[in-house]
C-alpha positions, 0 to 999 in steps of 0.5 A: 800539654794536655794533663789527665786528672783521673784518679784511680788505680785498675785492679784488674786488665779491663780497668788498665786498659781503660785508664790507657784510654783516658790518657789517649783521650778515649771512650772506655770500652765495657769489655775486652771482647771490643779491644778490636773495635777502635785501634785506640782499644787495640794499643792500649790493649797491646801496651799494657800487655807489653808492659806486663811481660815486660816487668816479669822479665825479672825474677820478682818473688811472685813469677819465679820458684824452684821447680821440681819437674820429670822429664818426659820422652817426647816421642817424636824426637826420642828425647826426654823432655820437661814439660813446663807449668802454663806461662812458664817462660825462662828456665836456669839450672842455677841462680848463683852459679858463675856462667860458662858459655861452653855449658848448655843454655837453658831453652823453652820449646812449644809444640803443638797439642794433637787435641789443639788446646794450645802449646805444650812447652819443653824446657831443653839443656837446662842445668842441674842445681849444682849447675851441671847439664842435664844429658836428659837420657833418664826421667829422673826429677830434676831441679830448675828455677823458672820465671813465668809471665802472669796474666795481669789480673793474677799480678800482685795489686803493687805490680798491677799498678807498675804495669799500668801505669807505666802504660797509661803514661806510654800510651798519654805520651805518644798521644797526639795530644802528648798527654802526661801523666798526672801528678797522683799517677806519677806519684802512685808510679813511684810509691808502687815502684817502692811497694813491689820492692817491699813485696819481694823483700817481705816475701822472702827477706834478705840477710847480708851476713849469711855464707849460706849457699840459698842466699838471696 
């Protein structure tokens, strides 16, 4: 099989998506405006975007906090609301709370802005920190951990090269070609693999004898 020799590692969205190219044995392209000129630009496009939602489905130090918010009454439906911060996309009450099917389950709801600059997004039935509902009937604060989906280029660079990379080696394997990726890129996957750990842990450590109740 075909095997890419490139070395280099992108830093920000234009250089991923080039580097999925090289792995499709494509031309790269000088800007993302040309993503929709060659459908080769439009997938490697396409995947590393996939790749970058993809990795921040889990709660790492960088894309998930407790959040502070007060709810706002939404006039259509007469009901209080969180608005939530842009690329906001989960919402728990209660990271170490035991789950009970019967409580509410935390949802985002997107609504249109009348001035059409884009989705407002409402967190419904989310939980208190002691893990109770909210009955959403006061605009009093209310406490919630959330989880956001960055743009690639606001990544920390060890998650920017997990997105990338896996996504160059995506797009190299179902290449006609059946590209694979090359030994530094497979050996840069792991080291940034180990690195975005290390990130997480030097950010906020980890103690395994506390009985603390804000424990990791």
């Amino acid at each position: 099989m075909a095997l890419v020799s490139l070395e280099t590692l992108p830093t920000n969205l234009l250089e991923a998506v080039n580097l999925c190219l090289s792995y499709m044995r494509e031309a790269p392209i000088d800007d993302l405006a040309l993503i929709n000129t060659s459908f080769a630009a439009e997938t490697a496009y396409r995947t590393v975007i996939q790749q970058t939602r993809a990795l921040q489905r889990k709660d790492f130090v960088f894309n998930a906090g407790d959040r502070s918010y007060t709810p706002v009454l939404d006039v259509a439906s007469g009901e209080y609301r969180i608005l939530a911060d842009q690329f906001c996309t989960k919402v728990v009450g209660d990271r170490f709370a035991i789950r009970d099917s019967s409580q509410p389950v935390p949802m985002i709801m997107s609504f249109d802005d009348d001035d059409d600059l884009g989705p407002r997004q409402f967190i419904v039935n989310a939980r208190d920190m002691a893990g109770k509902p909210r009955d959403w009937k006061s605009a009093n604060p209310v406490k919630v951990h959330a989880t956001f989906t960055m743009p690639f280029d606001f990544l920390p660079e060890a998650a920017k090269a997990v997105v990338a990379l896996t996504a160059a080696a995506l797009c190299g394997e179902h290449s006609g070609e059946g590209i694979e990726a090359s030994p530094y890129h497979a050996n840069e996957l792991q080291n940034a693999v180990i690195d975005l750990a290390d990130f997480d842990l030097d950010t906020m450590p980890v103690n395994f004898y506390t009985t603390l109740d804000n424990r990791r």
